[in-house]
Each structure stands twice: as C-alpha cells, then as structure tokens.
C-alpha positions in Angstrom: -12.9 -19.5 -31.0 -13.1 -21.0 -27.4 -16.6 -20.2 -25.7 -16.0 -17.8 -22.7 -18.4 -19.2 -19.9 -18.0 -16.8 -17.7 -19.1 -13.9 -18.9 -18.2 -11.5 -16.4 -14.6 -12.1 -17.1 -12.9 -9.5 -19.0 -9.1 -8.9 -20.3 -7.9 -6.1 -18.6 -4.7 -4.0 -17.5 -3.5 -3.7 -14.0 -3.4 0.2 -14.1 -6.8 0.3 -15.9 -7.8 -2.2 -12.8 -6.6 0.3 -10.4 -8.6 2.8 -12.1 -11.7 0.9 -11.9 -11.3 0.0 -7.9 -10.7 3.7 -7.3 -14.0 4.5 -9.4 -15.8 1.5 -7.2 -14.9 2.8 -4.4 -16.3 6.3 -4.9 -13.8 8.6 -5.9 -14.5 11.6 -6.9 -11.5 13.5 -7.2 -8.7 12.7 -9.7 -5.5 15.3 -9.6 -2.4 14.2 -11.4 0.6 14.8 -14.1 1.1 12.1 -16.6 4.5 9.7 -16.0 5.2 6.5 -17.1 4.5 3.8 -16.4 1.4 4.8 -14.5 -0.4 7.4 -17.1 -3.2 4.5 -18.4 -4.8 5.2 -15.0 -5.2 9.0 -15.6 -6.1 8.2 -19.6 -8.8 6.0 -17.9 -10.2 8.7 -15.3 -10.2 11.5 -18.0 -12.3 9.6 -20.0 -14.8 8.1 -17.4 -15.1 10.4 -14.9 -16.9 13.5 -16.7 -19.3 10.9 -17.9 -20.0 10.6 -13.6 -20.0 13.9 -12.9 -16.8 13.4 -11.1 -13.8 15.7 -11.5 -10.5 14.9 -13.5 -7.8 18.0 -13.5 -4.3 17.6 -14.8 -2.2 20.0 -13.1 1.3 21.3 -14.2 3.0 19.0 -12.1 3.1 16.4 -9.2 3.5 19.3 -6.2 0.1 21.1 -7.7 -1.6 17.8 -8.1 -1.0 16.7 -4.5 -2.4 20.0 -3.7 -5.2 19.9 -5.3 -6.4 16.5 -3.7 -5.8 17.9 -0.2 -8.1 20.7 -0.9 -10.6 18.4 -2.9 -10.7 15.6 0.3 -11.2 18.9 3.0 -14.2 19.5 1.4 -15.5 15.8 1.0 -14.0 14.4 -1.8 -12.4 10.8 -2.3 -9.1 12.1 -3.8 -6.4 10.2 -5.3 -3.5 10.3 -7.8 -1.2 8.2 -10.3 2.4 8.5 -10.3 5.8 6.8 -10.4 8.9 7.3 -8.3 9.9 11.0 -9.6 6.7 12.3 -9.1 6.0 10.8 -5.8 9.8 12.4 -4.7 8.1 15.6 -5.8 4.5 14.5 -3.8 6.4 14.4 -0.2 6.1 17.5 1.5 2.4 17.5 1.0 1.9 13.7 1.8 3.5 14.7 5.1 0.9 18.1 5.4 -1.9 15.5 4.5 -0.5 13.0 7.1 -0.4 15.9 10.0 -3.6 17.1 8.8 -5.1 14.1 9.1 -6.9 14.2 5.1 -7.4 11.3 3.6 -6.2 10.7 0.1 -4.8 7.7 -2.2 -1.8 7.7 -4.0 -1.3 5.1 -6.9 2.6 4.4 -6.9 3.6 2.6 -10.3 7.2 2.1 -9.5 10.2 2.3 -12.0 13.4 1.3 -12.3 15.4 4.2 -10.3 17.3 6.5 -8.9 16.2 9.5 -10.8 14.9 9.2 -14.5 16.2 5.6 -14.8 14.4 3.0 -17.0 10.8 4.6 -17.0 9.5 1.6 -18.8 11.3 -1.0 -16.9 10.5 -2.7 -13.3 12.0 -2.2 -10.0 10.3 -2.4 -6.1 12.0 0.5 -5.8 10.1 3.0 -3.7 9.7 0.6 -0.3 11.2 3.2 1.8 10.1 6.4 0.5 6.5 5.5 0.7 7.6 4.9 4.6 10.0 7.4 5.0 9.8 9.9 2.5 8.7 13.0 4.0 10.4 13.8 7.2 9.2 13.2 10.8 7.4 11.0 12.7 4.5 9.7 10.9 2.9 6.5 10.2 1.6 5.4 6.9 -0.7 2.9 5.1 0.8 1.3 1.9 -0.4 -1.7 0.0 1.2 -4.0 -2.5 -0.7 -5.8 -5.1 0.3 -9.2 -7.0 -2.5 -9.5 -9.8 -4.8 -7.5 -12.1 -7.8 -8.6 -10.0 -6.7 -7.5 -6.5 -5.3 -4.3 -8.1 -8.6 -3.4 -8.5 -9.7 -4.5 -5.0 -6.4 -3.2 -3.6 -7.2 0.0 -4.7 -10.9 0.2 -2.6 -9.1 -1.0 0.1 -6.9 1.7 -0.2 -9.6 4.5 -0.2 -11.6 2.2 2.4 -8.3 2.5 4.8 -7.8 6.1 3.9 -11.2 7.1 5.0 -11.0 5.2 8.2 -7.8 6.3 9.6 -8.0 9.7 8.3 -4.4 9.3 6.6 -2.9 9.4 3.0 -2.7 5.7 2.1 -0.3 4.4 -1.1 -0.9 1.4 -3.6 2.5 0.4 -4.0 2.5 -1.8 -8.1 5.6 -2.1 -10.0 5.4 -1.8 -13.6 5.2 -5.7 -14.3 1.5 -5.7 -12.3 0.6 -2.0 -13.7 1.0 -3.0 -17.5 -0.1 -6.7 -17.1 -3.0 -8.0 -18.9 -4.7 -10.7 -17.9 -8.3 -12.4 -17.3 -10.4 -10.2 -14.5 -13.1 -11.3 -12.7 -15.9 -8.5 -12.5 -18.4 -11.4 -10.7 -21.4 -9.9 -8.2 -19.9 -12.0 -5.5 -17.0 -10.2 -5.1 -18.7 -6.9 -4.8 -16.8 -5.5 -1.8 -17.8 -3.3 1.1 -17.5 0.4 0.8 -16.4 2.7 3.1 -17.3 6.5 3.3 -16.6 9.4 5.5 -19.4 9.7 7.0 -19.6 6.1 8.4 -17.3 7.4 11.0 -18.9 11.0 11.7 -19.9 11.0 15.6 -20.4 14.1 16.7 -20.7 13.0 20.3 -17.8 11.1 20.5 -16.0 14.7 19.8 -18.1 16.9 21.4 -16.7 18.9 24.5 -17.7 22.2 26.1 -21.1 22.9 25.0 -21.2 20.3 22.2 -18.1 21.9 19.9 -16.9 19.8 17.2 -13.0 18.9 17.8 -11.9 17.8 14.7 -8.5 16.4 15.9 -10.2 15.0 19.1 -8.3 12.5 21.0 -10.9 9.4 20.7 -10.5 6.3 22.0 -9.7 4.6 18.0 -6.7 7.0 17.7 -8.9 8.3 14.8 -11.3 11.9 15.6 -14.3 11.8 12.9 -14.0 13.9 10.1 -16.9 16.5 8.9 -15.6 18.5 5.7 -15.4 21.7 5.2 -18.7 23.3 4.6 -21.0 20.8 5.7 -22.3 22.6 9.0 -19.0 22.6 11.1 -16.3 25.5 11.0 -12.7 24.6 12.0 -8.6 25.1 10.9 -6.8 22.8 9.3 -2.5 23.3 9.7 0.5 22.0 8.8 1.7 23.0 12.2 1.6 20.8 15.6 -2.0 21.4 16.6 -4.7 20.7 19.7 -8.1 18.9 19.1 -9.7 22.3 17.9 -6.9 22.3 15.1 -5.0 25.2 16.6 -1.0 26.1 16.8 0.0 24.9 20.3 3.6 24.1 20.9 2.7 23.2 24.6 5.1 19.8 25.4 2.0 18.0 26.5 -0.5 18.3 24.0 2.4 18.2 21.4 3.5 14.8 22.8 -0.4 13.9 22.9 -0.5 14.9 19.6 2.1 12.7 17.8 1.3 9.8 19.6 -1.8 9.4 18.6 -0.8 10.4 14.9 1.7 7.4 15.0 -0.6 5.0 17.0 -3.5 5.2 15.1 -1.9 2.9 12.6 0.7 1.5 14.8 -1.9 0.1 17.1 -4.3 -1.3 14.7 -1.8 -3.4 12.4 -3.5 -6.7 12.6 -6.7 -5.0 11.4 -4.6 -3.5 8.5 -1.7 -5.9 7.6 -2.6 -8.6 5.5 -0.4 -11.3 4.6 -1.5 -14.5 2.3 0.4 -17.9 3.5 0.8 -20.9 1.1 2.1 -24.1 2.1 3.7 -22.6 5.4 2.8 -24.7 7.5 5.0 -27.6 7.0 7.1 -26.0 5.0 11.4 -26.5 6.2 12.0 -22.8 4.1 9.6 -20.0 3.6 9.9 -17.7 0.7 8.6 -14.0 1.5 8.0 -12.0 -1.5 5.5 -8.9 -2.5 4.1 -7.6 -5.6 5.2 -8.9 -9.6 8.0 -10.9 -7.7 5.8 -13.0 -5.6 4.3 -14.5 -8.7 7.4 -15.6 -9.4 7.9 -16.9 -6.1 5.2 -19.0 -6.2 6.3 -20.6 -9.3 9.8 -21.6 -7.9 7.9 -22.8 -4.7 5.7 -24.8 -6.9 8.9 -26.5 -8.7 10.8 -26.9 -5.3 7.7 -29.0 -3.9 7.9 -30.8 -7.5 11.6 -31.7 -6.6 10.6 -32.7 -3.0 11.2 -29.5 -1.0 9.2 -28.2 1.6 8.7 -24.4 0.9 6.1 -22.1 1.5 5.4 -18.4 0.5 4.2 -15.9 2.7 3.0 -13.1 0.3 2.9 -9.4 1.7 -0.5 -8.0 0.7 0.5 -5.1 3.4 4.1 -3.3 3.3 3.2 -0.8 5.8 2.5 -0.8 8.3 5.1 -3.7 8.5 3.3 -7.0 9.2 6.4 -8.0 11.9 4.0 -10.0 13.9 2.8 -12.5 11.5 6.2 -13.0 10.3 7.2 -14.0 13.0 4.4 -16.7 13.9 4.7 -17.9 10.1 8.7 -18.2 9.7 10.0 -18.2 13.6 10.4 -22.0 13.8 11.4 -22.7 10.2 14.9 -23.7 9.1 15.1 -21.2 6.2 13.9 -17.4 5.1 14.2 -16.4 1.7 13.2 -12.7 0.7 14.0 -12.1 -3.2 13.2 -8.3 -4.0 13.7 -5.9 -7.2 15.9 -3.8 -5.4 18.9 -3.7 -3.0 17.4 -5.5 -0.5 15.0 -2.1 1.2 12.4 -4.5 2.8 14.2 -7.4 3.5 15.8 -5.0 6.3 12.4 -5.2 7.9 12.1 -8.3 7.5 15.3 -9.8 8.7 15.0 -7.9 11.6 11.3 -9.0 12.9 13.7 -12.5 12.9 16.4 -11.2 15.3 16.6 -14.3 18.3 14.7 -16.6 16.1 17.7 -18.2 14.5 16.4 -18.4 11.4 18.9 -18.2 8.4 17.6 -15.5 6.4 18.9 -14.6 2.7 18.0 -12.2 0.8 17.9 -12.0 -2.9 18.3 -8.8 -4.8 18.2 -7.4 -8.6 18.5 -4.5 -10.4 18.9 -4.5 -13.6 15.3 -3.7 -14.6 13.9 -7.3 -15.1 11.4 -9.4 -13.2 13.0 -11.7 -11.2 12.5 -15.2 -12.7 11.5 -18.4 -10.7 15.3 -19.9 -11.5 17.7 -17.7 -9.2 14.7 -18.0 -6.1 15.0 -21.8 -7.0 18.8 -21.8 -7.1 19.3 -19.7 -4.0 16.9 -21.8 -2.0 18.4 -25.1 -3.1 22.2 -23.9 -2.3 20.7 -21.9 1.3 19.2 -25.3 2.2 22.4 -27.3 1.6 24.5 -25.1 3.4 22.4 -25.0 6.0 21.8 -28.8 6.1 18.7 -28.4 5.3 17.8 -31.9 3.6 14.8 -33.0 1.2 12.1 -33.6 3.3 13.1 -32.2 6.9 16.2 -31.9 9.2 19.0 -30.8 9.7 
C-alpha cells in the first residue's frame, strides 16, 4: 500500500464536501426534502448535526423547506438547503420573499439533466437561468459554481460568508459530475478560511434615526442595512411587500424606487468584490476557452493538449455565475482572436457571455450538449481547432 504523507488528505465526495463547508461555516439550520442527485448532503447533516446541537428537519416538500429556513435565518440562524432542479422550480416564490426580505440563506443546487423529471442521475448545467431569473421581478442574486471536491467545500463557506454580508439568498450552483465525484481533499490548517457572521455587520449607529430606532431596511451607504434577528433586543416587520427602512407597506413612487435600487445595487455595485474568475494561460493565449463547473475540467484538459499541439489557448474559469463577471471577460478575452464557451446545456450562459463581447470583434462559438454526458476534452479540442482555421487563426499567432 502506497504511504499517504499527507495526512490531512482524505477521499471524499463533492456533496459530502459541500456538507462539510456549510458545517465550517456555521450553519445551523438545515431544512430540506431528499432529491437526487443532491440527497448525500442532507444524509450528511442528519447525521452530524444533532451531534452539534444544530437542527436538521426534513419537511414534506421543497416549498415547506424553504420556509422553514426563512423563519430559522429571521431569528439568527445560518440556514441552507440541498436540492436539484425540480425542487428549486418549487423553492422560487420564497427565494424571491427571502430576496425582498433581505434574509440570508444558502441554497445547494445539484443540477440534473432537465426539463422536468429528466435523467435524475445524469448531468446537465441546466439551471443557469433559473437561479438568475427564476422568481419574478427585479432582483439580483449571488450564485456560485464549483469545479472540484476541494473548493466545493470552500465554495460553500463562501456562499454563507456572501449570504451574511449582503443580506440575500445566495446559490451553489454543482452539476452532478462535481456533487458525486470522489476524489483526494485537502483538510490542511492553512487553508482554514475566514468566517463570516451576522453580527460582524450589526451597527446600530449606522441605522439609527429619530431617537436612535433601529431601521432594519435602512438605506446605508454599502447598499446593505445591518441585520439584528428577531428576538435579540430589537422589534420590527418583516414583508413580502414593497417596504420603507422601518419594514413597512409603502407604495409611495419614491421610496419604492429607493427601494429596489438599492435591492438590485447592493450586488450589482459590488461585483468585482464578488465575481471571481480563475485565468490560465490567458495571457498570450490567440483563443480563450470559458467554461464553469464539471466542464471546465474538461476544458482544461483540451487546453492542455492544444498547447501540446502548439496552440495558444487559455481558460478563463467562472468561479462566479452571478452576478455575471462581464467586466473581467472582457479585459481577459477582448483582444484575442478566438472565444470558445462549451456548456451542458443549450447554450443559457454563453448568452451572457457573447454579449459582454458585442464591439470586441471577437469570434465567439459556443458549444452545447445535452444528452446527459460530461462533455469530453475531444469536441472542445475539435471545435477550437476547426474555429481557429476558419478564422485563420494559425499555430502560434496571426491571422
């Protein structure tokens, strides 16, 4: 038997990865409904949380479970969920109370092959836009896309790190390649990442007003009013309704307008802070490839081949799907010869891509599938080589 040296690597599985990041990170809350592929994380919580005094409540269904979080963060908890594409259809209307409300909560997306029932065991990026645009109205929203075992687990304290900042419903977007993956897992002390809680952000005097009330949907400067739970010394209303800073029904134009800009800009105005992107090789690369999740691993492969062959590619790896990191698309892939964006799906996020490109001039392909498989590194090598010749793209620069 080969002699493991480093002893604080373990095997491990992506969902039981996300599991562990969401205990790291404090949770205390778990409310959910078991679906595939994602049910290893509640198998996980079930088991470890009563043994941290932490709650664990399986609820008849997706719409109670969301419920129950809501409640469970308004009175101080770190709430979050495990799902897959039905259940988050059945999640939205809440995820759009908790977004107006301002609660913070995670939601652990393990995306399925879809429409509808689909292949439940089987792969696809398929839930891009409905962790965007899901619930109706204007709203912004945090999502964030793993490609390994490892940074599932710190994906996930991110998560409930950006959640508690922000004061929004943030979503771990895997696809079922990365949530059932095994694979070596570092656990080393270094690592150990910053955690963020509530009350880090609790200044009373930055949303105090008329005698020192607390405002709890203040207009601050950060887009973001401090949050005190329920029960701990300040007494206020929480609504699904437009509302002013003392969380009130108003429907006055003004404060309404006030209102949902600063719900949108909160996020909006702080994506550099948020959106994090991972560049390889871009620099002097003729052709970058832009991939997320399962299918950037495989993206990196085909790059790693191409530059075997004599190609100049790059990957720029999407670490952040929303809000959409335009900006460092742009710097990364404006002056390049040649975009490719292969995707397990129809194409949902190339969209946004392609379009943070308009007056670049920047060829841009995209490559989709859907037939429930991980895309391999041969089709992204294939389309790259036969985009580069057509647009005279030669071995080793020009045109």
């Amino acid at each position: 038997m080969t002699e493991i040296k480093n002893k604080h690597v373990q095997l491990m599985q992506g969902n039981e990865a996300c599991a562990l990041g969401a205990i790291k990170a404090g949770a205390s809350f778990f409310g959910g409904y078991p679906i595939t592929p994602s049910t290893e994380i509640a198998e996980y919580i079930a088991r470890e949380f009563p043994k941290l005094g932490r709650y664990f409540m399986q609820m008849e269904d997706e719409i109670a479970s969301i419920g129950a979080m809501i409640g469970a963060s308004m009175v101080g908890h770190k709430a979050f969920t495990a799902t897959s594409g039905p259940g988050f259809s059945l999640m939205q209307e809440l995820i759009g109370y908790a977004a107006v409300a301002e609660i913070p909560l995670v939601i652990i997306d393990v995306m399925r092959f879809g429409p509808s029932t689909g292949l439940p065991t089987m792969p696809q990026s398929g839930d891009i836009m409905q962790a965007r645009w899901g619930t109706h109205g204007d709203h912004s929203i945090i999502a964030l896309s793993p490609s390994s075992v490892q940074e599932a687990y710190y994906t996930t304290i991110r998560a409930f790190n950006l959640a508690e900042q922000y004061r929004t419903p943030v979503v771990v977007l895997l696809d079922e390649k990365i949530g059932h993956l095994r694979e070596g897992f570092d656990i080393s002390q270094d690592l150990e990442p910053k955690i963020i809680n509530r009350a880090d952000f609790v200044d009373k005097a930055a949303t105090s007003a008329g005698g020192g009330k607390y405002l709890p949907f203040a207009n601050t400067p950060s887009g973001v009013p401090p949050f005190v739970p329920l029960g701990q010394g300040e007494r206020y209303h929480f609504t699904g309704l437009t509302h002013n800073q003392a969380g009130f029904y108003t429907a006055d134009a003004e404060q309404v307008a006030t209102f949902m800009h600063r719900l949108c800009h909160k996020i909006e105005d702080h994506v550099n802070e948020i959106a994090e992107v991972e560049q390889l090789d871009c620099a002097g690369a003729d052709c970058v490839i832009i991939a997320y999740g399962a299918v950037a691993r495989s993206a990196q492969e085909a790059m790693m081949e191409l530059q075997s062959q004599g190609y100049k590619v790059g990957l720029l790896r999407l670490k952040t799907i929303w809000p959409f990191p335009a900006e460092q698309i742009r710097e990364v892939c404006a002056d390049k010869k040649l975009v490719v964006m292969p995707e397990m799906n129809m194409g949902q996020l190339a969209v946004e891509a392609k379009a943070a490109l308009i007056g670049s001039g920047v060829p841009f392909h995209s490559i989709t599938q859907v037939n429930g498989r991980l895309i391999a590194p041969p089709p992204i090598m294939q389309a790259v080589i036969e985009q580069m010749a057509e647009h005279s793209v030669k071995q080793g620069g020009g045109r």
